[in-house]
C-alpha positions as CSV (number, residue, x, y, z in Angstrom):
1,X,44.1,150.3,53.5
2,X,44.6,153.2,55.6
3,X,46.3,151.3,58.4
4,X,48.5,149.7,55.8
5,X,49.8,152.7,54.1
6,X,50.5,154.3,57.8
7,X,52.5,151.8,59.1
8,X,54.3,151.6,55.2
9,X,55.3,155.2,55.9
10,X,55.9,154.6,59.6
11,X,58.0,151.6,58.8
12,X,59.6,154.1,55.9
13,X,60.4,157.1,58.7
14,X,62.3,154.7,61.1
15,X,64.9,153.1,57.8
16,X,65.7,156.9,57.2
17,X,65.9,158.3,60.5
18,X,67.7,154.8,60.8
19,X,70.2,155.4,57.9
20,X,70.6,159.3,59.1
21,X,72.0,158.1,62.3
22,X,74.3,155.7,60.6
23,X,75.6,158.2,58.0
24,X,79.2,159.7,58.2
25,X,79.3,162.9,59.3
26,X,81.4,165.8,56.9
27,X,82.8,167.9,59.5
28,X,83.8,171.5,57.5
29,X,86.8,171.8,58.9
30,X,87.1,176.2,60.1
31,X,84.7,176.4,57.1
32,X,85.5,175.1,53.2
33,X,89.4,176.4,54.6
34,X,90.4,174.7,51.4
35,X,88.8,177.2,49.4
36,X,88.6,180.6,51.1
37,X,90.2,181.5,54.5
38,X,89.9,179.7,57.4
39,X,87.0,180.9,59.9
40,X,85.8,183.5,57.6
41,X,81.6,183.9,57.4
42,X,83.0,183.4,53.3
43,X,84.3,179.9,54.1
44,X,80.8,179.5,56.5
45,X,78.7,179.7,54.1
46,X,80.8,178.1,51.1
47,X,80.8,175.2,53.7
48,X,77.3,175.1,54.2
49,X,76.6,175.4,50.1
50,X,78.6,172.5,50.0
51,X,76.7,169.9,52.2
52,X,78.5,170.5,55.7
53,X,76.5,168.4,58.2
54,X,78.5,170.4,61.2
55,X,80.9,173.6,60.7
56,X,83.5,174.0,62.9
57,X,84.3,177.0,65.3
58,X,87.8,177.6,67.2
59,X,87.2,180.0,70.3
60,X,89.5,182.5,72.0
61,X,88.8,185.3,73.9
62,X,90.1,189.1,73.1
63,X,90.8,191.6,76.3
64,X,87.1,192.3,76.5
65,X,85.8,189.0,77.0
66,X,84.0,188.4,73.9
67,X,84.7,184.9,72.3
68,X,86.1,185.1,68.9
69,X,86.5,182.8,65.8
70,X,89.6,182.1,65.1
71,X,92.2,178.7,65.2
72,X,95.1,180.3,67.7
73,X,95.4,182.2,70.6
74,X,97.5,184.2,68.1
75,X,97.2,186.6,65.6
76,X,100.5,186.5,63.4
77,X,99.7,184.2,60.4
78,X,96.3,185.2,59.5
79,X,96.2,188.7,59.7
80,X,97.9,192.2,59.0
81,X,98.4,192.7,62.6
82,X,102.0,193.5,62.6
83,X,101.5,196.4,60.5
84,X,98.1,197.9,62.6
85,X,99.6,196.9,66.1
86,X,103.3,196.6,65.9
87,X,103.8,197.5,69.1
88,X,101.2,194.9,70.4
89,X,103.9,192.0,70.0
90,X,104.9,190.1,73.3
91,X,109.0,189.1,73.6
92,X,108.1,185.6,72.0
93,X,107.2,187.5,68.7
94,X,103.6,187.0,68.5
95,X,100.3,188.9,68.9
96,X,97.6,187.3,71.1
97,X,94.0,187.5,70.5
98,X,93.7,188.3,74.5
99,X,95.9,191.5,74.4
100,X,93.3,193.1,71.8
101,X,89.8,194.6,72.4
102,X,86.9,193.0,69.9
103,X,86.8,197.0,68.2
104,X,90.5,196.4,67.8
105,X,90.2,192.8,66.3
106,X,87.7,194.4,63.9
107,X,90.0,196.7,62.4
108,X,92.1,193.7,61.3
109,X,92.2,192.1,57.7
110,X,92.3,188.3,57.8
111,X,94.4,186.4,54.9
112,X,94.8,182.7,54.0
113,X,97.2,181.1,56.6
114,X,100.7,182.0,56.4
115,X,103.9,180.3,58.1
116,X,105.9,181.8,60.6
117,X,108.4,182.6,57.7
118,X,106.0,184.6,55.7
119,X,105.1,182.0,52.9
120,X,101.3,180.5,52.3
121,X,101.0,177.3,53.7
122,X,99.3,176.0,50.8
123,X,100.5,177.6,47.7
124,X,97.8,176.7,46.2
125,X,94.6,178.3,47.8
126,X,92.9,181.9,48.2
127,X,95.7,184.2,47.4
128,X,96.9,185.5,50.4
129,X,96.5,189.4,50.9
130,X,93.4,189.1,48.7
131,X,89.8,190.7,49.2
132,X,88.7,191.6,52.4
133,X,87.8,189.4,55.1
134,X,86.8,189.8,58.9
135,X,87.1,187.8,62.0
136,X,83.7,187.7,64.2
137,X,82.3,186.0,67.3
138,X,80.9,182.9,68.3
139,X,77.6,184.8,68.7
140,X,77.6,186.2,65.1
141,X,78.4,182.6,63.3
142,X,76.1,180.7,65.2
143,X,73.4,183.6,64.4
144,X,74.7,183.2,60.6
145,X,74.3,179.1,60.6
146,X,70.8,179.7,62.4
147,X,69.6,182.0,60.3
148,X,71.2,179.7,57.1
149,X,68.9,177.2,58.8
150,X,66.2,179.1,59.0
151,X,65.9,180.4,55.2
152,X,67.1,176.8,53.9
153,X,64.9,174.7,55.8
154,X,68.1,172.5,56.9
155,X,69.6,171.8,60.1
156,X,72.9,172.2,60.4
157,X,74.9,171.9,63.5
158,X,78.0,173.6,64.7
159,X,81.0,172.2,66.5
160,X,83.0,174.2,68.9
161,X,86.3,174.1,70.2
162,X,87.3,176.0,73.4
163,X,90.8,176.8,73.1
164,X,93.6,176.7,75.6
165,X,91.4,176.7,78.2
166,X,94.3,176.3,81.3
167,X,96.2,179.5,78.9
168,X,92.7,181.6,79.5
169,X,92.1,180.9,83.2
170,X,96.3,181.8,83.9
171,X,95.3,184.8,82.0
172,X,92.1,185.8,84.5
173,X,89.7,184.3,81.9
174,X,87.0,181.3,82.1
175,X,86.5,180.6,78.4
176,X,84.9,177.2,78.7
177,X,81.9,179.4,81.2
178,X,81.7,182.1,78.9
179,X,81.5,179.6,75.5
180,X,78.8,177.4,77.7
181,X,76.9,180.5,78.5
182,X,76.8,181.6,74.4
183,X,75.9,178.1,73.4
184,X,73.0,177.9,76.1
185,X,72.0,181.2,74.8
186,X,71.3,179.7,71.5
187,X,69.7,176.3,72.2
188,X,72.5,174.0,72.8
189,X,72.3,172.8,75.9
190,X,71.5,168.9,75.9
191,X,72.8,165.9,74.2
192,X,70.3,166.1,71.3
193,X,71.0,169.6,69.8
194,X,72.8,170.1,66.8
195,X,76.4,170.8,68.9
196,X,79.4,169.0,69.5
197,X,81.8,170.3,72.1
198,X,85.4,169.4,72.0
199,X,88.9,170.4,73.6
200,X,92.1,168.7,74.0
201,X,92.1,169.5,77.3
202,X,91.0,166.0,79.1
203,X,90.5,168.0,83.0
204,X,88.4,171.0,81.1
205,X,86.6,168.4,79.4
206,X,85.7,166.8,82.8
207,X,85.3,170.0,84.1
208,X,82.0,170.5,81.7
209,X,80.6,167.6,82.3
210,X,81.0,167.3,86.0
211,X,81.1,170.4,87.7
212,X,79.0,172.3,85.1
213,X,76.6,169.4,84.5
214,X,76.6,169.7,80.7
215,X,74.6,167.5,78.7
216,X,76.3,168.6,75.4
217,X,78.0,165.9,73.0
218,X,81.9,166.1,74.1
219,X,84.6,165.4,72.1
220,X,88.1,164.5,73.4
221,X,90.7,165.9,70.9
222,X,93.7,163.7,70.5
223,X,97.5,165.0,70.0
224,X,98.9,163.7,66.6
225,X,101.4,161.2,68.5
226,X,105.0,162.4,67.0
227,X,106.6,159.1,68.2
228,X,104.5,156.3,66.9
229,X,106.9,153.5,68.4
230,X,106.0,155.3,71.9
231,X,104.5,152.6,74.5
232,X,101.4,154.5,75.6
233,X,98.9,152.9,77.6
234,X,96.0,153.2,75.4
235,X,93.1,151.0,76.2
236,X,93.1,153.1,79.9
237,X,93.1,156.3,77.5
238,X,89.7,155.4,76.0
239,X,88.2,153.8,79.1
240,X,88.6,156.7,81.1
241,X,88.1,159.1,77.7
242,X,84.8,157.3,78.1
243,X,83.4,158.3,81.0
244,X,82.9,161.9,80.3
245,X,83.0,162.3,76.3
246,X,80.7,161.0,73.9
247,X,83.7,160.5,71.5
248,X,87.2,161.2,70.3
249,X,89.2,163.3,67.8
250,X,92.2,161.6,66.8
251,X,94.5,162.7,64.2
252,X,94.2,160.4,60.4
253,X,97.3,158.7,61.2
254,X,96.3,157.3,64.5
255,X,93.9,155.1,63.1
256,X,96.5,153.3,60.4
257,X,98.0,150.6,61.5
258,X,96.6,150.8,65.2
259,X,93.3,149.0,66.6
260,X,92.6,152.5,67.5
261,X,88.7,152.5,66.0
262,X,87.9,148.9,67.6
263,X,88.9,150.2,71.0
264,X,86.8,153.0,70.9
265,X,84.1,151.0,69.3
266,X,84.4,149.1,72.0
267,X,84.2,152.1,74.4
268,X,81.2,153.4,72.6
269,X,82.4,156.4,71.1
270,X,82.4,157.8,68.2
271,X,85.3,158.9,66.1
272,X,85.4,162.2,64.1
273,X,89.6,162.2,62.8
274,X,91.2,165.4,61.4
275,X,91.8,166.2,58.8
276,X,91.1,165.3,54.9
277,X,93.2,167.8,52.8
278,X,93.1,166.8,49.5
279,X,96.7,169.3,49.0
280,X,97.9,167.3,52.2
281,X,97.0,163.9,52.3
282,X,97.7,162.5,55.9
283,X,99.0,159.0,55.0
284,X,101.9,158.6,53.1
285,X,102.0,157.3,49.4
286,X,98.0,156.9,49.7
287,X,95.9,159.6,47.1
288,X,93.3,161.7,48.1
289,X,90.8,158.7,47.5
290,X,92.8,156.5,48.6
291,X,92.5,158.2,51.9
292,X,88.6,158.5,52.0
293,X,88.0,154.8,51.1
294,X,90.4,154.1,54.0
295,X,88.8,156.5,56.5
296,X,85.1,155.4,55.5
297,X,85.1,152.1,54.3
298,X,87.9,150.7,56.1
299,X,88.4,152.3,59.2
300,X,84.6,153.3,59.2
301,X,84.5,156.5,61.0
302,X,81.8,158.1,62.4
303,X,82.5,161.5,60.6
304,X,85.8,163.2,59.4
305,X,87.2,167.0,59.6
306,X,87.1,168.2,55.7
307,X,88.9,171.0,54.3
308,X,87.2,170.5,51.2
309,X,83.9,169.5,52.5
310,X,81.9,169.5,48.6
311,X,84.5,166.5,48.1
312,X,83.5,164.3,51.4
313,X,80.3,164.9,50.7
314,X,80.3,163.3,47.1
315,X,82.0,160.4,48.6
316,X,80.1,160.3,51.3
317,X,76.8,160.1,49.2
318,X,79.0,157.6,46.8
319,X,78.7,155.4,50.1
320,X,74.9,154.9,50.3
């Protein structure tokens, strides 16, 4: 009886470990950016309330060297920069993280995301110029998701972006050495750690996994193609995409009306698209469900970039 009821809950370990590995994967897109602003700790942990399996973090580096959170290598649409630093701005109008010291960024109030004409770009969210938010480093969010982990009892992963990483080095800056160096600081070094690493730079990408000789998950990010009746040679795109990432970023609407997913499939790599906006749906005339029954039950993605990650996870969990 003994030796039946261990192999009953052997046999039960395997199906769920099984159906874990199978399971979609809700990406929290810069946090739950749909409900508070983008890369804030607020929209961290609001993402992590709300069942995020990874939360994502954009990297740039300030004048010091320390690797911030934050989607641009600018400052201008989501914070009050202009009125600390006005005489920071370069001749092309904008601020850049890497002209500002980390006790300089600090001193900065970060709002919801604004367009370069001053508007909100979704009306509808956090009201812009609201509260009090911060921006913070790669070291304190990964320390805030660890130590999340820690009290919770959960294990959720993060999934970082190195930003502009030809931009940095022109600048006399290795981001992708500095971000590795962070990330090996906390654990993520191999293939089996709870991290994703992912850039749209194709030779940086390359760069990590030959000449540093990372075993981290890497992610080739894909450019939303504006000209879909372009000719591109995409089967050599994945093949060669293949032989240094472990999968691919495209954008929503590269996956309608293409083969896109069964040539990857094919390649063997995943395919985490970006990104579900319930306020911006990424396919024409299609609702917001619409969208999620097409990107999990048609297209069958691996995992998908959420802005409103509570909502992917329902339907996610709708799925099993």
């Amino acid at each position: 009886m003994k030796n039946i009821i261990l192999s009953a809950l052997f046999i039960t370990l395997n199906t769920v470990s099984i159906f874990a590995a199978d399971t979609p994967l809700n990406i929290a897109h810069r946090g739950a950016s749909g409900y508070l602003p983008e890369h804030t700790l607020a929209a961290k942990a609001m993402a992590y309330a709300q069942g995020a399996d990874y939360i994502e973090q954009d990297v740039a580096l300030t004048k010091d060297f320390i690797p911030i959170i934050i989607h641009d290598i600018h400052l201008n649409n989501v914070t009050d920069v202009a009125e600390k630093f006005p005489d920071k701005m370069r001749d092309d109008n904008k601020y850049y993280v890497i002209d500002f010291t980390y006790d300089e960024i600090k001193s900065l109030n970060v709002n919801e995301a604004m367009t370069d004409s001053g508007k909100q770009r979704f009306k509808d969210r956090f009201p812009a110029k609201k509260s009090s938010f911060k921006l913070h480093t790669l070291s304190e969010e990964i320390e805030f998701i660890q130590g999340l982990n820690r009290s919770t009892g959960k294990n959720i992963g993060i999934y970082t972006e190195i930003k502009e990483p030809k931009w940095h080095l022109d600048h006399g800056k290795d981001i992708t050495l500095i971000v590795l160096a962070v990330l090996a600081k906390y654990g993520y070094k191999n293939a089996e750690d709870k991290c994703y690493l992912q850039c749209f730079d194709a030779d940086e990408l390359k760069r990590v996994r030959f000449n540093f000789k990372s075993k981290l998950k890497l992610v080739q990010l894909i450019e939303e193609d504006e000209d879909e009746d372009e000719d591109t040679d995409e089967d050599a795109d994945i093949n060669e995409i293949a032989t240094y990432a472990d999968g691919v970023g495209p954008a929503i609407k590269q996956l309608y009306k293409t083969d896109f997913m069964q040539k990857a499939r094919k390649a063997n790599l995943k395919v985490h698209p970006y990104t579900f906006r319930k306020d911006l749906v990424a396919i024409e005339n299609m609702s917001s469900k619409e969208l999620l029954n097409f990107l999990f039950k048609t297209a069958k993605v691996d995992g998908v970039f959420s802005d409103f990650p509570d909502i992917t996870r329902d339907f996610i969990r709708s799925l099993k």
